[in-house]
Every structure is written in C-alpha cells, then in structure tokens.
N, C-alpha and C positions, 0 to 999 in steps of 0.2 A: 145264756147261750141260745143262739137262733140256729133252727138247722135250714138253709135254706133253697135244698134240693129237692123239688116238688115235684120231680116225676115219678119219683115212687112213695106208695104209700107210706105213712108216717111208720117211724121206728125209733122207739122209746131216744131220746138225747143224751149226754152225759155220761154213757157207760165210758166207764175208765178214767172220767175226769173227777178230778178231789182235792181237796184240801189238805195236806200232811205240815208237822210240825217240824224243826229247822231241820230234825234228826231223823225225817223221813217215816215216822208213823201217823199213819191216818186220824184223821178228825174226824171230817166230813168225805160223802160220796154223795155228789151231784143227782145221779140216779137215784139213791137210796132218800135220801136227804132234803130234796129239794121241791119245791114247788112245779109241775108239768103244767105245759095248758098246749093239747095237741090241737087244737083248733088253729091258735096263733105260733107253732112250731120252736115251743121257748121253753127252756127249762130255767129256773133261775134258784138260789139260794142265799138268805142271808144270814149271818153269823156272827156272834159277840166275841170277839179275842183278845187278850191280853195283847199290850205292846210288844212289837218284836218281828222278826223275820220268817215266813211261812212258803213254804214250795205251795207249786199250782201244780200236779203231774198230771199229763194224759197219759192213756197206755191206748198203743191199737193195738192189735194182732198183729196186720201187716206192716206196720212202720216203726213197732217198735214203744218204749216208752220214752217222755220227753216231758225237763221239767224246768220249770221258772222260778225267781223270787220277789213273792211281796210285803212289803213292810208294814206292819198295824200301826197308827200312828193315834194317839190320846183325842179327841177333838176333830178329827179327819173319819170320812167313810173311803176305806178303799174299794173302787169297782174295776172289777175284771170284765171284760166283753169279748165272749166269745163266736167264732159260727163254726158250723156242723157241714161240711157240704162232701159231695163225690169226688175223690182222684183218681187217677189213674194208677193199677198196681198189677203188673204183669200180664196185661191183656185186659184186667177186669178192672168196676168201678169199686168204689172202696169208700165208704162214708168214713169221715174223719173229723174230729173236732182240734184245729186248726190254731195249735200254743205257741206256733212260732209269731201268726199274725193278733193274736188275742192285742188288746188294748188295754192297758191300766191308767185309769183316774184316780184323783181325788178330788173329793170336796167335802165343807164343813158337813160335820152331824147336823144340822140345824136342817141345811139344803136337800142332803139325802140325794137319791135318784131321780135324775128329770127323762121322763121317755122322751120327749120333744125339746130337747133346749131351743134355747134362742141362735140364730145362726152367729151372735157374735159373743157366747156362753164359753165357759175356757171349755168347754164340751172339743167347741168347733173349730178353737182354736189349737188346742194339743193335735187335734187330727191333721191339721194343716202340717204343725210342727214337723209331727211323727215323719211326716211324707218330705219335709223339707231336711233332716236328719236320712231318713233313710236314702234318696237321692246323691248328698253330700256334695250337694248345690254349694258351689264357691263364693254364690253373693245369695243372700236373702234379703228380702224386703225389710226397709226399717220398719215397719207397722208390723209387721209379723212378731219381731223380734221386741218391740215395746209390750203389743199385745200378752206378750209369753211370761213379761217378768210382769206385768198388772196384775197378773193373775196368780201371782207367789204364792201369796199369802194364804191362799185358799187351797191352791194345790200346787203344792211346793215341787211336786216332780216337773210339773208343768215350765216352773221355775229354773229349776236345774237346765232343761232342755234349754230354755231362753239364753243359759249361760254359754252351754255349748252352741246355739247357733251365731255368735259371739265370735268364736274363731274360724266361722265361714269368712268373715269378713275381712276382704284384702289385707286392713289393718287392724288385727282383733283387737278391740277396746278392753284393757285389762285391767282397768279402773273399774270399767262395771262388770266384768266378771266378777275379780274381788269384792264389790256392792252387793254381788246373788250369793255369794260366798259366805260373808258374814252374815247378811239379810238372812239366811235360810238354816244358819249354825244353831240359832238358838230354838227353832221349830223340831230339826231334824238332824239333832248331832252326830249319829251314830250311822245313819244312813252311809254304803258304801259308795254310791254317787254321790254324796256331797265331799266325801274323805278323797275320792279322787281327782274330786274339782276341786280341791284344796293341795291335795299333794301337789298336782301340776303346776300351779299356781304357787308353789315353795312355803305356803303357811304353815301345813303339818307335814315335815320331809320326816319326823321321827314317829308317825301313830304307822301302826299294820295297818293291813285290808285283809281280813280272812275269810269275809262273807262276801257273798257274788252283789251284785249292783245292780238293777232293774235295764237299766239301759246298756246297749253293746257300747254307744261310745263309752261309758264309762270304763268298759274291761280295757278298748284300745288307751287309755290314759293310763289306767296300770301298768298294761302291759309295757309302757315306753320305757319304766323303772323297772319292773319285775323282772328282765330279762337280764338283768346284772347285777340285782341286789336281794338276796332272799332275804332280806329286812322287811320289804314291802306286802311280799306273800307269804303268812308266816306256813313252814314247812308241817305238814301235817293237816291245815285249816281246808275246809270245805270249799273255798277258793282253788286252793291247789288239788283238790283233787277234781272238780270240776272242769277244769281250765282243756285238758285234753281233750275233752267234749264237747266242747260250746262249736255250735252252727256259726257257719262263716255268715249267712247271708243273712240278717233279720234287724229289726232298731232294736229290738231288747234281747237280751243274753238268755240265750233257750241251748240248754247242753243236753244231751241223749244219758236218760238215766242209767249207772248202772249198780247191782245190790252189790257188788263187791268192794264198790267202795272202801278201803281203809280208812282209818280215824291217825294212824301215824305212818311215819315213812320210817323207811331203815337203817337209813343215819350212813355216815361216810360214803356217799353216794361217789364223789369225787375220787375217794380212792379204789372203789367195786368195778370204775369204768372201766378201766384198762382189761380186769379179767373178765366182763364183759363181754369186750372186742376180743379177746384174745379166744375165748369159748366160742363167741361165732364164727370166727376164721378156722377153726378147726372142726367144728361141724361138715359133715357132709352135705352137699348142694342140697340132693335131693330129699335130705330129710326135712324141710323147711315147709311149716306147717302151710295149710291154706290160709288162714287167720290168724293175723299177725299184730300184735300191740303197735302204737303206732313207732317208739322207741326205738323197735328192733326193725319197720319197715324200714324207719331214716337211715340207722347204724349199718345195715345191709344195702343200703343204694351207696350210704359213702365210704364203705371200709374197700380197702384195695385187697383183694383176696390170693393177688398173686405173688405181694409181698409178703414175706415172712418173719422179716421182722416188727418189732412192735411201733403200732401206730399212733401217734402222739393226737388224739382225740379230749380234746378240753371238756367241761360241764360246760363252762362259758361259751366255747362255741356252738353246741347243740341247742342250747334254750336260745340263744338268739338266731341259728337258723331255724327251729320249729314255733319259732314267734310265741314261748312258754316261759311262765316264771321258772325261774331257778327252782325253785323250791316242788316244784309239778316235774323237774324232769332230775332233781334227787329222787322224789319218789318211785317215778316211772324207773331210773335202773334199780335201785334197791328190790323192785319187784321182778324186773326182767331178771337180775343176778341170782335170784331168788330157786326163780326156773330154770334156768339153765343148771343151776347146782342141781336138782331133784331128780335132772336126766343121768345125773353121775350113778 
C-alpha cells in the first residue's frame, strides 16, 4: 500500500486494512503486521496461506467498511496493490485506503514481486486490461487481447480477463473463450471467475457459484442465470448474501461489509411475499423508518397502496427487476417478514 497524499505529514498507513479468513475473522492487520517504510510512504505485508478464498477488508470511520475476495493459489504469489490518498467527506478531507481501485496480480513463486516490471511484463499488461474492462470498450485491440491470454499460464486471472475481453468483440470468438476455459480448468478449477466463464459458455450449467468472483464482470455473468434460477446462487451461500452489497461502479466485485450477515435464509420466501406486501400496505405512511433495507425501499416504490386488495407480486419479478439472485432476495424477505412480524 502507497499513501500518496504529501501534503500533510505522514500518518501511519493500513489502519483498517487486513487480511480475514472466508468467514470473516482476522489473520493479519496491515498496521499491526506489516512492514512500514515512512520515508517511501509504503506499508506492505507478506503472508504464507493455505489454498483457498480470503476477504481483503478496509474499514474507515467515514466511509464505512468494504470488502473483496482473493484466491491463494499452490505455485502462484497473489499481490494486492493498494493506495492511501484524501477524499472529500462532508466539507473535509478524509485519508482513505482505496479497495474499490486496489489491483490484484498474480505471478509464479519463483518471480515473486517485481517493483519495476518491464513495460511489456503481464504487470503492464493486466493494468491496460483492467482499464480496457473497466471502460467496456466494444472493440479492443487484438495485441491486447493475445498479450492477456500469453500470459495465462502465469497469472491466470490475467487470463480470465483475456477471455472476457473476447466478447468485446463485434464477433466474440467462442472457440477461444472455450481454449481459456479449459486452458485455465486445470490451474484454477474452483475459482468463481472461471465457474462463470464456464457456465456462460454452457460447459458447467449444473455446478453452483457460492463464493464471490475477483472480477465484477464475472458477478454480471451470474447474474444473467441467477436472476431465475436459484440453482446458480445456492440460497444461504456468501454469494447470496453479498450480492445486495456489491458497488455498481468498479472492474472487481467490492460489496459494503456488513457483521450481520446471516449464514442461512428463511426458507419459503415465495410464500412470506404476499404477507409482506400485505403488512406494508397496512402500515401507516408515517411510521416508515429513515433506513430502509433495500427489499422494503423497492416493495414500497411498487406496491399500490391505494388498492386494497391483494397485489399479485412474484419472487421472479423482484430479483429480475433489482438485477439479484433469487436466492439473495428469498433471503432479503425472509428477513424483512421477519421484522415486520416482531412490530406485532
């Protein structure tokens, strides 16, 4: 992490940034943990993991906490790169270490961290990627897009993106999707960016996805199933409870933490809707809290409150108009029914 705000004196980097395990308990703390060098405004940390899936959270005070996922991979170094700089937050500045823009690499153990890559290093080539994904540029350059799958083998996420900038392409080559597809199956099976560049591609239409995916496109390729088949998102999974949360604007899937999280849903969501709808129609207007689930903001802008009989409100139609798996908006009413019962 670089803090790169130099007009005011140095102030220690890292607070709030850390390492937690899939299930949200701490590892490492950046601050606590890591190497400082105030001179060159870096804090940085390195870490031996078992394989598997690891949150990155920041917390600020003023913005809140916000957390990502990275995958340890056997033979691979993952590197996070962060920076530290001022925002703007209610008239004042606000130092912030910066999870939505953070970058994730990989490269072989052997390679390790290069501070200077070479300008044509998959260092400099993902960074081009990133910007060419985040954009969502309808034509990329074919050199970009060869450069991105050269470089698989070594950093497969690298790979992955190569595959997606693939259906920029007026006519997306689906031959060699399918080639990054199986090319990358046997490095990183389990990966939920590859599980969704496989579902779309109709190879695995019967595995779930329960765990989040490094990249936002990947969430929008779930998302194209998950909003009519709670097969995809299984109900319960860290996927689904994330899904309500995830930042609209970023190349990788950054959701706003929060500890209440559940570990399951409430089941018969589908049948709870209706007295749902039927309990918020009979609420008084102005008891309606300031802070509102987002559930109850949608069900409240589309229930017709002047009619009094009951409103024919599907599951199906709600998860496809709040662009959510099925499975994230069983849960969201099972919770919302939840509450409204406890005002009885």
């Amino acid at each position: 992490m670089r803090e790169i705000e130099r007009s005011k004196p140095w102030k220690q980097p890292g607070i709030g940034a850390s390492v937690c395990d899939i299930n949200g308990r701490f590892l490492v703390r950046l601050n606590r943990d890591g190497v400082v060098d105030p001179g060159q405004r870096i804090a940085a940390i390195s870490v031996t993991l078992p394989d598997g899936p690891y949150r990155i959270r920041v917390n600020s005070k003023a913005f809140g906490t916000y957390e990502r996922v990275v995958y340890v991979q056997s033979g691979l170094q993952a590197q996070v790169f962060a920076i530290r700089n001022s925002v703007g937050f209610r008239g004042q500045r606000r130092r912030m270490t910066d999870l939505v823009g953070a970058s994730i690499q990989y490269a072989p153990i052997s390679e390790g961290f290069l501070a200077d890559p070479d300008p044509e290093s998959a260092t400099q080539v993902a960074e081009a990627v990133v910007a060419a994904l985040t954009a969502s540029r309808p034509t990329v350059p074919e050199m970009l897009l060869r450069e991105s799958l050269y470089f698989k083998f070594g950093n497969p996420l690298l790979g992955l993106m190569g595959g997606y900038l693939a259906l920029f392409q007026k006519e997306p080559d689906r031959a060699l999707m399918e080639q990054v597809a199986h090319g990358l199956t046997s490095m990183v099976p389990d990966w939920p960016d590859l599980l969704a560049l496989r579902r779309w591609l109709g190879l695995d239409t019967g595995v779930p996805i329960g765990l989040p995916p490094m990249l936002r496109r990947s969430w929008d390729l779930v998302l194209e199933k998950a909003t009519t088949d709670t097969r995809v998102v299984p109900p319960g999974s860290m996927l689904s409870q994330v899904a309500p949360r995830v930042l609209a604007s970023s190349p990788w899937m950054t959701w706003q933490y929060a500890p209440e999280m559940v570990t399951q849903t409430g089941g018969n969501a589908e049948g709870r809707l209706p007295e749902v709808v039927r309990r918020l129609k009979l609420r008084p207007r102005g008891d309606t809290p300031m802070k509102q689930a987002p559930l109850q903001q949608y069900l409240e802008q589309s229930i017709d409150f002047s009619d009094e009989d009951e409103q024919d409100v599907s599951i199906e139609e709600v998860a496809r108009n709040m662009n959510l798996p099925l499975s994230s908006v069983d849960q969201m009413v099972s919770e919302l029914a939840e509450e409204l019962e406890s005002e009885d």
